[in-house]
NUTI-283739 format. One record per atom (N, C-alpha, C): atom name; residue in three letters; x, y, z negated. Coordinates in nm, 3 decimals. Atoms other than C-alpha are relative to their C-alpha. Layout:
<nodes>
("CA","ala",(X,Y,Z))
...
</nodes>
This chain:
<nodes>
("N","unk",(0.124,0.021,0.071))
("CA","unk",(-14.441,-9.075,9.103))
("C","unk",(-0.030,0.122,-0.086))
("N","unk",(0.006,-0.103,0.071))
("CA","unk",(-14.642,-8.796,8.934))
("C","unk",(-0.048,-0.034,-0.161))
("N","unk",(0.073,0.032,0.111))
("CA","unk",(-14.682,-8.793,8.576))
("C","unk",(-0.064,0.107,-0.074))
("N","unk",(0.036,-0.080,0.107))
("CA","unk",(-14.859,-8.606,8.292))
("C","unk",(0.016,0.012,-0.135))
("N","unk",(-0.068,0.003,0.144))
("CA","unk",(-14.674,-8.475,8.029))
("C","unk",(-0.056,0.136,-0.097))
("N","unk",(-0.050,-0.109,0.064))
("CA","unk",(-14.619,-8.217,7.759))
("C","unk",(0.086,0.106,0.030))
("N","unk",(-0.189,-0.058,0.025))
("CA","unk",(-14.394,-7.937,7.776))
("C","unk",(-0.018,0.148,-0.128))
("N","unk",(-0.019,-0.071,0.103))
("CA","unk",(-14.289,-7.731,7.519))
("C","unk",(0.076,0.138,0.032))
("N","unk",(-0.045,-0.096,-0.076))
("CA","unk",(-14.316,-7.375,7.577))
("C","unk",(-0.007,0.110,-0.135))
("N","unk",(0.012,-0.151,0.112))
("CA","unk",(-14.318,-7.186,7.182))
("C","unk",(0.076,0.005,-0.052))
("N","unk",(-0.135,-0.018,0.087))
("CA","unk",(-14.050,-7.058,6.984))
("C","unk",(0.037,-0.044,-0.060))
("N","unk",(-0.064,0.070,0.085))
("CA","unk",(-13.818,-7.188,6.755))
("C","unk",(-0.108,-0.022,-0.128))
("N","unk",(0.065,0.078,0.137))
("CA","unk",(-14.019,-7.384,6.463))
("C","unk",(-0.160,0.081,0.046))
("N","unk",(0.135,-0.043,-0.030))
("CA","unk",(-14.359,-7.254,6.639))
("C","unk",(-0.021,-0.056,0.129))
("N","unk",(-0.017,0.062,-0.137))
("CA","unk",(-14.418,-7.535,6.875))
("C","unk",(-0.148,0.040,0.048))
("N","unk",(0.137,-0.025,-0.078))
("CA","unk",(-14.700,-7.477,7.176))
("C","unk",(0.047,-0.079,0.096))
("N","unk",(-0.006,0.114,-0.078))
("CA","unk",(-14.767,-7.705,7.410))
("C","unk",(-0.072,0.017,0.174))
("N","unk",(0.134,0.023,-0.126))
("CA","unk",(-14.900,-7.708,7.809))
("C","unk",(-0.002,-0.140,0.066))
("N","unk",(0.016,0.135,-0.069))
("CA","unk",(-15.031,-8.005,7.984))
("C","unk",(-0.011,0.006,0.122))
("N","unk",(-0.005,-0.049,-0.133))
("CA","unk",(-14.870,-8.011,8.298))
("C","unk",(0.079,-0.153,0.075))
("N","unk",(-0.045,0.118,-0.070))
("CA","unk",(-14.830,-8.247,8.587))
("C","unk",(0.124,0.078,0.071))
("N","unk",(-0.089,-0.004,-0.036))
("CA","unk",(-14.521,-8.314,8.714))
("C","unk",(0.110,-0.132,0.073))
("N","unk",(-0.072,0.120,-0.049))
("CA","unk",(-14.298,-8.566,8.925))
("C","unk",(0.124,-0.044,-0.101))
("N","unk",(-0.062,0.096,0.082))
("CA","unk",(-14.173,-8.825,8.663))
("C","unk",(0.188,-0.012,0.000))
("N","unk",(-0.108,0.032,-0.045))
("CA","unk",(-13.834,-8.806,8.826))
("C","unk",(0.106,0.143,-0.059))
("N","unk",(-0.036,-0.145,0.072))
("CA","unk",(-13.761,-8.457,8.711))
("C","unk",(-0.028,0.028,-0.155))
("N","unk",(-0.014,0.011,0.112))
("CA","unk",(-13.670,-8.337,8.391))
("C","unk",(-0.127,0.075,-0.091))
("N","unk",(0.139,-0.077,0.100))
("CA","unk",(-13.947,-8.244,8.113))
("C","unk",(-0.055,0.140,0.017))
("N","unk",(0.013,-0.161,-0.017))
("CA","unk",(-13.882,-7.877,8.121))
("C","unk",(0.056,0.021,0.156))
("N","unk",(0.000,-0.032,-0.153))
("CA","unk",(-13.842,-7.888,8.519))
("C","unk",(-0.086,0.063,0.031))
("N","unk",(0.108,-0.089,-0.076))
("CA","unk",(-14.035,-7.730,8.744))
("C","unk",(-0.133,-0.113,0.012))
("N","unk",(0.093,0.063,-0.034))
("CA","unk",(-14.376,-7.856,8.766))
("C","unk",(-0.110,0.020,0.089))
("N","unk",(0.101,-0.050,-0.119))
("CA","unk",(-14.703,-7.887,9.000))
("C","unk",(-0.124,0.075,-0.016))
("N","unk",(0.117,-0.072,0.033))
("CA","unk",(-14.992,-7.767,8.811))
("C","unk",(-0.017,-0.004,-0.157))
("N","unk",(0.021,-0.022,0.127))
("CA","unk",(-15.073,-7.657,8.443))
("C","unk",(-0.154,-0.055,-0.036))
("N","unk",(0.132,0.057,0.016))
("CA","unk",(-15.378,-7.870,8.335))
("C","unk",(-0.054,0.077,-0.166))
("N","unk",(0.038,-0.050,0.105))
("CA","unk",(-15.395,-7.705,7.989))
("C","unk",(0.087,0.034,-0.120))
("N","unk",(-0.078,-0.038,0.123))
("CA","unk",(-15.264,-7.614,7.643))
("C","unk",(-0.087,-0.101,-0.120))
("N","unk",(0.038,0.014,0.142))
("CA","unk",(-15.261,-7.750,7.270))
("C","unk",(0.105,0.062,-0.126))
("N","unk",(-0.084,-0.071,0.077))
("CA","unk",(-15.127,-7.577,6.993))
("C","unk",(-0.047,-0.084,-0.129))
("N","unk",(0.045,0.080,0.118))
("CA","unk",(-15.086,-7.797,6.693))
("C","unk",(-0.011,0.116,-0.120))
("N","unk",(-0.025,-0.098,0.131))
("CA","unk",(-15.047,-7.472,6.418))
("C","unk",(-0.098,0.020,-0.010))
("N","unk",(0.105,-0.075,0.065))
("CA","unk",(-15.412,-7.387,6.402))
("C","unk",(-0.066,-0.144,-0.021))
("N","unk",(0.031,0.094,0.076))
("CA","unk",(-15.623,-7.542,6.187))
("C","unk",(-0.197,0.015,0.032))
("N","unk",(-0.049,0.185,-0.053))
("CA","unk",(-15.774,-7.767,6.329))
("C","unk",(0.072,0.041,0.174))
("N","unk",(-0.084,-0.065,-0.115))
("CA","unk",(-15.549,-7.814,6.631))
("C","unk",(-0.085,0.035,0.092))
("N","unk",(0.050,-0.040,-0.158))
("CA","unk",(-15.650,-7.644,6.966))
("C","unk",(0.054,-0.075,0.130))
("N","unk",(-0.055,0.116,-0.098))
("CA","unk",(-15.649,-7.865,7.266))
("C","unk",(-0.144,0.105,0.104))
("N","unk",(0.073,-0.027,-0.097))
("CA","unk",(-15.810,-7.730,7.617))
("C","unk",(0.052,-0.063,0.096))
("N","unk",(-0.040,0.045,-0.097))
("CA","unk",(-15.787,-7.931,7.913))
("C","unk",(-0.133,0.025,0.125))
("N","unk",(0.104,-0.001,-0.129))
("CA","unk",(-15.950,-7.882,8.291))
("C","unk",(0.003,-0.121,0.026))
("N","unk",(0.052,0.166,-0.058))
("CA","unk",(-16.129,-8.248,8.316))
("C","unk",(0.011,-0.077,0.107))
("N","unk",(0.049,0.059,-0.145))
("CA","unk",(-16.205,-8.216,8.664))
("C","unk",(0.160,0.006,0.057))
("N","unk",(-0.143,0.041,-0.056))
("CA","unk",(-15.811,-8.141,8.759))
("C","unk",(0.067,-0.151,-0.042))
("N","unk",(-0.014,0.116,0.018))
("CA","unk",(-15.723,-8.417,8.526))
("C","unk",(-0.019,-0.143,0.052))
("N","unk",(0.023,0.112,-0.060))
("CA","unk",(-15.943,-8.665,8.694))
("C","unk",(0.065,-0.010,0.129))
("N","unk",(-0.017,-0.019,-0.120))
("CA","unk",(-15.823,-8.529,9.020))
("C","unk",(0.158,-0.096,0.028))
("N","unk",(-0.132,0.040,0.032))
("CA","unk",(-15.465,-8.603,8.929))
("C","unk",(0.038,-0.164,-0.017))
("N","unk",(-0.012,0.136,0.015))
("CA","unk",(-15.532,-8.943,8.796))
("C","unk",(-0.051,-0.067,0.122))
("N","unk",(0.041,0.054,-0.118))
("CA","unk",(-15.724,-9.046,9.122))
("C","unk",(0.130,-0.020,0.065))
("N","unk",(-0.101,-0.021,-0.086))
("CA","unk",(-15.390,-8.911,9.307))
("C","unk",(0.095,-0.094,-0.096))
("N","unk",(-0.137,0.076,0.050))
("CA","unk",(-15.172,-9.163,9.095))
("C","unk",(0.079,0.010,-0.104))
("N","unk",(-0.120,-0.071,0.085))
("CA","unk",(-15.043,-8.944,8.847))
("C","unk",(-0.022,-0.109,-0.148))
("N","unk",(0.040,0.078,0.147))
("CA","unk",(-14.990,-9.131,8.495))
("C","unk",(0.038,0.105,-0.114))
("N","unk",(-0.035,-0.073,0.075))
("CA","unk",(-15.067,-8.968,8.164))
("C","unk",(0.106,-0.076,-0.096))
("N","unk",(-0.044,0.007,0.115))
("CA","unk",(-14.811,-8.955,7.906))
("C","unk",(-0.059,-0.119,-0.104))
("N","unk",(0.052,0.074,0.162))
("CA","unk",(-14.869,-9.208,7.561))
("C","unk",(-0.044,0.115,-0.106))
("N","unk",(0.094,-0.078,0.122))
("CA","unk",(-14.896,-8.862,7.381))
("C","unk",(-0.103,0.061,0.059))
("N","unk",(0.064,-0.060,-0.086))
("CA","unk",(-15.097,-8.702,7.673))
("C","unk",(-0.169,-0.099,-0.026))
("N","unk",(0.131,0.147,0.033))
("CA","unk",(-15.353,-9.056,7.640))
("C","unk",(-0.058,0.045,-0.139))
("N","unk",(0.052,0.039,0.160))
("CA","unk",(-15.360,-9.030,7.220))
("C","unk",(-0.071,0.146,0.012))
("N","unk",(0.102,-0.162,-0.016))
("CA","unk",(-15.486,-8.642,7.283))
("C","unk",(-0.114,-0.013,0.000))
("N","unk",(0.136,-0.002,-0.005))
("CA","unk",(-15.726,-8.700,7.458))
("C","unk",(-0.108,-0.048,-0.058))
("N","unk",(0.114,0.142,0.090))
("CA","unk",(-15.845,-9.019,7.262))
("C","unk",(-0.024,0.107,-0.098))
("N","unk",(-0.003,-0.022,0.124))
("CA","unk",(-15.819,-8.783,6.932))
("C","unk",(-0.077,0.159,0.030))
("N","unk",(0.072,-0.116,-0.023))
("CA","unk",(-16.016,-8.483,7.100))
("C","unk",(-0.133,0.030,0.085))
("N","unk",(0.074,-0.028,-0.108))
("CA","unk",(-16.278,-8.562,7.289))
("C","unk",(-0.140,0.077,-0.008))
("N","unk",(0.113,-0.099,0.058))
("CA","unk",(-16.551,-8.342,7.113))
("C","unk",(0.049,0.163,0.106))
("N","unk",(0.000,-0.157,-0.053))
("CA","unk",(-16.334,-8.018,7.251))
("C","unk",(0.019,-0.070,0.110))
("N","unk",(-0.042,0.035,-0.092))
("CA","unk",(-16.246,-8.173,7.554))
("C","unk",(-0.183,0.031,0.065))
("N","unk",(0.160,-0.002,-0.067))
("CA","unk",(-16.656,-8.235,7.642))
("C","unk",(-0.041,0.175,-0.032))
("N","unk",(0.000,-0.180,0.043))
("CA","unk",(-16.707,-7.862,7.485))
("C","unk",(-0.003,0.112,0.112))
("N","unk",(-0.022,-0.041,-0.081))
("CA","unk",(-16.479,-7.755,7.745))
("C","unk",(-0.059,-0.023,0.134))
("N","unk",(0.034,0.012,-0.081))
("CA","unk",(-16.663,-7.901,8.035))
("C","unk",(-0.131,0.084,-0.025))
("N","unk",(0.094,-0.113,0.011))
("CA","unk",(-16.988,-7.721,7.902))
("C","unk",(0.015,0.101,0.055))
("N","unk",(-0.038,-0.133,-0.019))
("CA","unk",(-16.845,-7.429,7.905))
("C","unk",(-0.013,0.044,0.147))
("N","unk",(-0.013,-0.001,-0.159))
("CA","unk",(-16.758,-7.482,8.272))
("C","unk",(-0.111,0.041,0.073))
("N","unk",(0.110,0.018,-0.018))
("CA","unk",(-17.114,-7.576,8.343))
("C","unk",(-0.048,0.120,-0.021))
("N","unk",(0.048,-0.072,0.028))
("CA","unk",(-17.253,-7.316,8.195))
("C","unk",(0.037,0.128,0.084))
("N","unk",(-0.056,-0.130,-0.154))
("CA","unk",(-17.036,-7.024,8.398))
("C","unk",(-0.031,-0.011,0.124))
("N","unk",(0.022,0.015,-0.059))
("CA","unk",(-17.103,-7.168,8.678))
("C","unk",(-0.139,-0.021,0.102))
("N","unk",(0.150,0.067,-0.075))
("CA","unk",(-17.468,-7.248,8.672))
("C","unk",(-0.020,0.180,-0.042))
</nodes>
C-alpha cells in the first residue's frame, strides 16, 4: 500500500520537511516514489508547497495521507490554492 508521508531531510535542530509518497511497508527515510512537495516549519509563517494535481493523482491510485500530512493540508489551504494559481497562470 502507498502512503503519504513526511520525511525529514534538514540538519541537526533545523528540521525541513518533503512530502513524499512512498510504499507504507518501507521505512520513513527509505527510498521513495515521488516528491509531492516541501514545508519548512522555521519561517515565519511556515512554508508549505504542495503539487495538488499529483496529490490528487496519488490519492485516486490508493495512496493514504499521513494524520500529519491530512492536518497540513487542513491548516494551509490558502497556500496550497495560491499554489495552484500559480500553476494556472504559467501555463495559460
Amino acid at each position: 500500500m502507498l502512503s503519504i508521508r513526511m520525511r525529514r531531510v534538514g540538519s541537526k535542530k533545523q528540521p525541513f520537511y518533503r512530502v513524499v509518497v512512498l510504499d507504507s511497508a518501507k521505512a520513513t527515510d527509505g527510498r521513495f516514489v515521488e516528491i509531492l512537495g516541501y514545508y519548512n516549519p522555521r519561517t515565519d509563517p511556515e512554508t508549505i508547497e504542495l503539487d495538488r494535481e499529483r496529490l490528487a493523482h496519488w490519492v485516486k491510485r490508493g495512496a493514504r495521507a499521513s494524520d500529519t500530512v491530512r492536518t497540513l493540508i487542513k491548516r494551509h489551504p490558502i497556500a496550497v490554492a495560491e499554489a495552484e494559481e500559480d500553476t494556472e497562470a504559467a501555463t495559460s
